[in-house]
N, C-alpha and C positions, 0 to 999 in steps of 0.2 A: 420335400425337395431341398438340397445340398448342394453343396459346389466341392468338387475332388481340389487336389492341389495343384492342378493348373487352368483351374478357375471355370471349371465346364460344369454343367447341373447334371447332377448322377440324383435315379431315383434310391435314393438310402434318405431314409429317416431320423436317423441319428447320429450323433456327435461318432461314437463309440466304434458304428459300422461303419463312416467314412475313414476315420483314423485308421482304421485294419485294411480299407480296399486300400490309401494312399500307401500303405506300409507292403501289401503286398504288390503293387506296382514296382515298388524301389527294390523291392527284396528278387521280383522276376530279373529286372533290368542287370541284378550285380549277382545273375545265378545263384541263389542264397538257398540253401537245405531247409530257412525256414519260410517260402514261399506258399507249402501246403496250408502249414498252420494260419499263415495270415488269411487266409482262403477263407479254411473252415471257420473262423474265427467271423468274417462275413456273412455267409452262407447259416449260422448259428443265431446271429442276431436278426438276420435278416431273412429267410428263405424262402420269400419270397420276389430274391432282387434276379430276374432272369441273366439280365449280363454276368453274374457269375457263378453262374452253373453254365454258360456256355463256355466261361473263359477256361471254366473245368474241365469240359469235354475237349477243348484245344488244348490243352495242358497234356488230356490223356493219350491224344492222337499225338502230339511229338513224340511220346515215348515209345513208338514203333513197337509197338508189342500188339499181338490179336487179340488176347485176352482184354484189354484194358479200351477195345471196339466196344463191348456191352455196355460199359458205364459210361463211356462217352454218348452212346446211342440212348441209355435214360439220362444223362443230362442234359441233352438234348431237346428229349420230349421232355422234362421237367421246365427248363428254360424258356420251351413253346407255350408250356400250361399258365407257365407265371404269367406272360404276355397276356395271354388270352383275361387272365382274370387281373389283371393290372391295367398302367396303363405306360409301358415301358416307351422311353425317349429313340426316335431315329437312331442314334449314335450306337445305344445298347443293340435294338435290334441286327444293326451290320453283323456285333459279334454272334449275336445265335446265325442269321444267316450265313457267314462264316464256317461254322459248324457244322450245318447242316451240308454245307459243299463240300466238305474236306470227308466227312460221309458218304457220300453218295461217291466217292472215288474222284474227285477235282479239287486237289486241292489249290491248284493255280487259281480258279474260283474264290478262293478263301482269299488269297492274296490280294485281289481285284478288291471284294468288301472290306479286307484294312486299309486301303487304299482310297478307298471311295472314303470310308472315315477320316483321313488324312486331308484330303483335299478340304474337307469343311471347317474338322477339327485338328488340324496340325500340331497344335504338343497334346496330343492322345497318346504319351509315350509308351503305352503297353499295346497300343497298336502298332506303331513303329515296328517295336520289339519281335513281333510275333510274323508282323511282315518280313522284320529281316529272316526269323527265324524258318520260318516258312520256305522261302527263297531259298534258305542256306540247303535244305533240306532236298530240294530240287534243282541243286546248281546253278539257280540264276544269279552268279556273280556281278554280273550288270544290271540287274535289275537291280539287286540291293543298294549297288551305289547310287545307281538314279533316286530310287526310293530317300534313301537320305539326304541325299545332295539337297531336295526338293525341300527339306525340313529345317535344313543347318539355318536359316532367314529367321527361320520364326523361336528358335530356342535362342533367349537371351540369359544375361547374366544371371539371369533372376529367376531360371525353371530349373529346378530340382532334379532333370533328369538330361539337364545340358552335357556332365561327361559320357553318360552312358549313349548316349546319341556322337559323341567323339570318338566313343569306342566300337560303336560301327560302323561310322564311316571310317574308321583307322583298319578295320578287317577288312571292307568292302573295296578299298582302295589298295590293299598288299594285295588280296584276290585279284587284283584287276593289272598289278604289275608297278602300281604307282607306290614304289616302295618307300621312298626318300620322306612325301606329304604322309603315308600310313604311319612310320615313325613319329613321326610331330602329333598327327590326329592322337596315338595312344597315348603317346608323354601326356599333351593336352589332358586325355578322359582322366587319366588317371591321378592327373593335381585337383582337377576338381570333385572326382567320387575316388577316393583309395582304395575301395571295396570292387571297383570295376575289372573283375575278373576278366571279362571279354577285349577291353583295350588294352590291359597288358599282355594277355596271350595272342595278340595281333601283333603286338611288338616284337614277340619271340618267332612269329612268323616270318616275320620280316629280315632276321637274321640266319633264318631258314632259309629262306628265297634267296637270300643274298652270301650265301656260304659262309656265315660269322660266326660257328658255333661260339668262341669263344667270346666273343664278349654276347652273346644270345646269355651263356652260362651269368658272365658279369651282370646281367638285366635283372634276371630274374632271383641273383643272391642279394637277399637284405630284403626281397620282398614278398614272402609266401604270405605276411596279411593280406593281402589282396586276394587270396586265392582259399586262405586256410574257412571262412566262411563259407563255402560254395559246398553246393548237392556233389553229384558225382563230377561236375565240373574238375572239381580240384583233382582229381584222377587223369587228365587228361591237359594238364599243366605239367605237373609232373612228368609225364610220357612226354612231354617237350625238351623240358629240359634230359630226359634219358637221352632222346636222340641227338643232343647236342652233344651230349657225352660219346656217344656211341661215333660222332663226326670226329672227334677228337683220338678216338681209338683208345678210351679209356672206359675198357668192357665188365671192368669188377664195381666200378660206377655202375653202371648200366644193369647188371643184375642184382647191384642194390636195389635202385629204384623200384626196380620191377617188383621185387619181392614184399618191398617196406610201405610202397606207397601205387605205385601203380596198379597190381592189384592181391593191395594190400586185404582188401575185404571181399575180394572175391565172390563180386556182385556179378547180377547175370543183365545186365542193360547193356542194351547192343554198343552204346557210344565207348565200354569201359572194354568190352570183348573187341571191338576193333582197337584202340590202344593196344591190349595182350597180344592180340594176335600180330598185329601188323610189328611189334616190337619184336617177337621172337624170330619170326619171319626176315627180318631184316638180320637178325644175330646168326641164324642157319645161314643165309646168303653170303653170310662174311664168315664163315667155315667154323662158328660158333657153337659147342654145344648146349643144349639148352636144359638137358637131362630129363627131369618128366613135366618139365611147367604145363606141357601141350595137356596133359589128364584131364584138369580140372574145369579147363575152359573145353575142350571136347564134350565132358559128360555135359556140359552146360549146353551144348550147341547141338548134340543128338535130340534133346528137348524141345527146338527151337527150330525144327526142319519144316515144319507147315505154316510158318508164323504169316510171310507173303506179306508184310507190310511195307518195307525199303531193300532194294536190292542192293544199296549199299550196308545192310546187315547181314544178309545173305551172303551176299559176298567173303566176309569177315567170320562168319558161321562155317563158311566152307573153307577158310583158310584153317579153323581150327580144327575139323574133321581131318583134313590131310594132315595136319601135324599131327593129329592124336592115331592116325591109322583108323577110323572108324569106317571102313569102308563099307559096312550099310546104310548109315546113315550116309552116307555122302548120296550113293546110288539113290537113295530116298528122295534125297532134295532134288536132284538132277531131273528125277520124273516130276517132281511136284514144279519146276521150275519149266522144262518144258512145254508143262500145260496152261500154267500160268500164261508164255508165252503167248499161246494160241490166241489166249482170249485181251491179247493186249488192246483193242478197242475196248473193251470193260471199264477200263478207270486209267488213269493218269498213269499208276504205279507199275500196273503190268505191264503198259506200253516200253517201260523203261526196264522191265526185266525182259520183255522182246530184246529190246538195243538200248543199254550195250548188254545188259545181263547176262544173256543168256550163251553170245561168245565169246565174254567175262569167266563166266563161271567152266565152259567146258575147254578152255586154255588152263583156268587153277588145275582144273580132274587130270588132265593131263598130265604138269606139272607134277603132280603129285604120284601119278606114275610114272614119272622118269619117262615121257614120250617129250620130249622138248622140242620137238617138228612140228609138231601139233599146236601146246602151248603157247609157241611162237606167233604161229599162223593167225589161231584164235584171238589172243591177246591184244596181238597185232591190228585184228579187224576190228575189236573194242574201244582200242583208246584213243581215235577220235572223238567218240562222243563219252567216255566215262565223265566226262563234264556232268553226265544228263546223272550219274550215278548220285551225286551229293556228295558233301565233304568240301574240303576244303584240298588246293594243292597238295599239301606237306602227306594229309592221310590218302590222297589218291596214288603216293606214291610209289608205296607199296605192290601197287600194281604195276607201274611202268617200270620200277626194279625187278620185277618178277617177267616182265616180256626182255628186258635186255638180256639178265640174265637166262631164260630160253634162246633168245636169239645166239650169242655166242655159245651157249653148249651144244647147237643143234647145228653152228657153222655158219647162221648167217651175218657174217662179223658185217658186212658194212651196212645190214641192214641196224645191228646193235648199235653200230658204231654214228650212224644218222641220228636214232632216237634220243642218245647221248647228246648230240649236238645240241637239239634242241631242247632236252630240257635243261643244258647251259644254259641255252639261251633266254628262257624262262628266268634263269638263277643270274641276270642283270652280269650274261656272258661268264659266267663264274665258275669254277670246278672243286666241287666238294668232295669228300674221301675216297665219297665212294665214284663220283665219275672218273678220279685220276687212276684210281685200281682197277677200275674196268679195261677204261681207257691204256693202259699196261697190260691187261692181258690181251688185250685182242692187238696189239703191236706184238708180244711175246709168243703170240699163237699163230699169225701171218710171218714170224719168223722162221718158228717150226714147219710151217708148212710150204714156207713159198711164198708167193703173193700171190695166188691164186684168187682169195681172198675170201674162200668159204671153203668149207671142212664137209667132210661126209657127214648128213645127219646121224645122231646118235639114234 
């Protein structure tokens, strides 16, 4: 028996195995590409430590992939075997139980056991972590802040994982509207971990929410070491800074990034196909060609039509079948998504591809075929609760640019012209590129027509 590096007794036995769990906690906290390795590196000396092979099986479950269900369900039972023939600490066990809820379809469940870990052992910071991540994953934006808020007491100058706990409360509170203290929270994480990929990309949020491309852009030059360490993370930094560019209306930027670094390596994880997709999607909205970018992430996402693990993949899946024209796979999901549906008492997940999903995704199909009546309606009936969808503001918003824009091509200008308001109002009252050119066309279109103030649907 051992003590981690915030002073708690992990069952590891050796000098060797605790240096590798301590290094993969820091390496999780600052999104770091070498997180697996520290793993396995544990898991190698030790394999019989059940807390990480559970921490495994959660690792496998954020990556919203079906496939990557099976090894999370034998790590699972692996992590129950070790218990049994061990003699694994309260604290461990939370995470297998953890686990085993986020399996069985609850993963708000999961939540509750980093939580109940928290209350006892408060800098458990890969509990923390996994709680925020968790949350993030299911839109509970208030929850996360609570969640932290409740920790900030107990991380002093002297815990190791002090910035990255600044770095989500700097997300948890731009999430929540509190822009001005999100600012300060990131600065803060990021003077004391430099590698805290997640505090500064809260910062960039926050110039988002706040219409600053420009100096968003100023943030983030002079600082990609923060970011250059990170898994696919670093793909979805990038995609920040594109849209700053793209606020600015400086478009040969913006198909730089896309190409050089966004997706650069043309990976198939859902978080890097929603960046592609929601970025091209916004370039066609602004009468942008995008020439064949839509191919590669289409063949990707005709592969990916049964996956049913986050509707907020799904979603981003079907954005890229309408761009790529694959119109069976699209029909595919549509059926596989309405059955899903049905059975939204089932788990946590289907409930949410019930609402909003499911009048989420038949507003995209629309969309996509030029029925903007429709689109409108559906989208419309969505995006109150796309909160439930996951993400954050900035990537949910692709969506609410894709219902105004229905809403004015289909005439219902003041219904477009409402939804604009408010997400000014969201934007700390502010009007970004795209709301002032909206915001023009639907004054330029009530000119043309009158004031009638709605147009024959198309």
């Amino acid at each position: 028996m051992r003590n981690d590096q915030f002073g708690y007794d992990i069952s590891l036995s050796s000098a060797q195995a605790v240096q590798a769990w301590d290094s993969m906690v820091l390496a999780f906290l600052a999104h770091a590409a070498a997180t697996p390795d520290h793993l396995g590196r544990v898991l190698e000396a030790e394999p019989g430590f059940a807390m990480a092979h559970a921490v495994k099986g959660l690792f496998c479950l954020m990556l919203g992939r079906r496939e990557m269900d099976e090894t999370a369900r034998a790590a699972h039972e692996t992590a129950m075997l070790c218990a049994r023939q061990g003699a694994p600490l309260p604290r461990e066990m939370g995470y297998a139980r953890a686990l085993g809820a986020w399996l069985g379809g609850h993963p708000s469940e999961s939540v509750r056991e980093m939580e109940a870990i928290l209350t006892r052992w408060p800098e458990d910071a890969l509990a923390m972590k996994i709680s925020h991540a968790i949350r993030f994953i299911l839109g509970d934006r208030h929850g996360m802040r609570a969640s932290v808020e409740a920790l900030l007491p107990a991380y002093d100058a002297q815990n190791p994982a002090r910035g990255y706990l600044f770095g989500c409360h700097a997300f948890s509170l731009e999430e929540t509207g509190e822009y001005a203290r999100a600012e300060t929270a990131g600065r803060m994480g990021l003077s004391l971990s430099p590698d805290d990929a997640w505090g500064l990309h809260a910062v960039a949020h926050v110039f988002d929410m706040t219409c600053n491309a420009r100096a968003g852009l100023d943030w983030l030059k002079g600082r990609e070491h923060a970011w250059a360490h990170c898994n696919n993370f670093r793909y979805h930094v990038w995609w920040h800074k594109a849209l700053m560019h793209l606020d600015q209306n400086e478009i040969e930027a913006v198909f730089e990034l896309y190409d050089t670094e966004v997706r650069k390596d043309r990976t198939d994880d859902f978080r890097d196909i929603s960046n592609g997709t929601s970025l091209l999607m916004r370039l066609e909205l602004d009468g942008h060609d995008v020439d064949d970018r839509w191919e590669e992430m289409a063949d990707i996402c005709e592969k990916r039509t049964d996956d049913a693990c986050l509707i907020f993949a799904d979603l981003h899946y079907l954005l890229a079948l309408i761009g790529g024209g694959r119109e069976s796979a699209l029909r595919r999901m549509m059926t596989r998504l309405h059955a899903d549906a049905k059975r939204g008492g089932e788990s946590e997940m289907n409930a949410r591809i019930a609402n909003p999903g499911l009048s989420a995704a038949s507003g995209l199909e629309a969309f996509g075929e030029g029925d903007y009546k429709t689109a409108f309606l559906n989208l419309k009936q969505a995006r109150h609760s796309m909160q439930l969808a996951g993400g954050s503001h900035a990537q949910r918003d692709i969506f609410e640019r894709l219902t105004i824009d229905a809403g004015i091509r289909s005439g219902f200008l003041d219904d477009a012209e409402a939804i604009l308001g408010e997400r000014s109002a969201r934007r700390a009252g502010r009007h970004d590129r795209y709301c002032s050119t909206r915001l023009d066309l639907i004054a330029e279109t009530r000119g043309g027509w009158g004031e009638a103030g709605r147009l024959p649907a198309e």
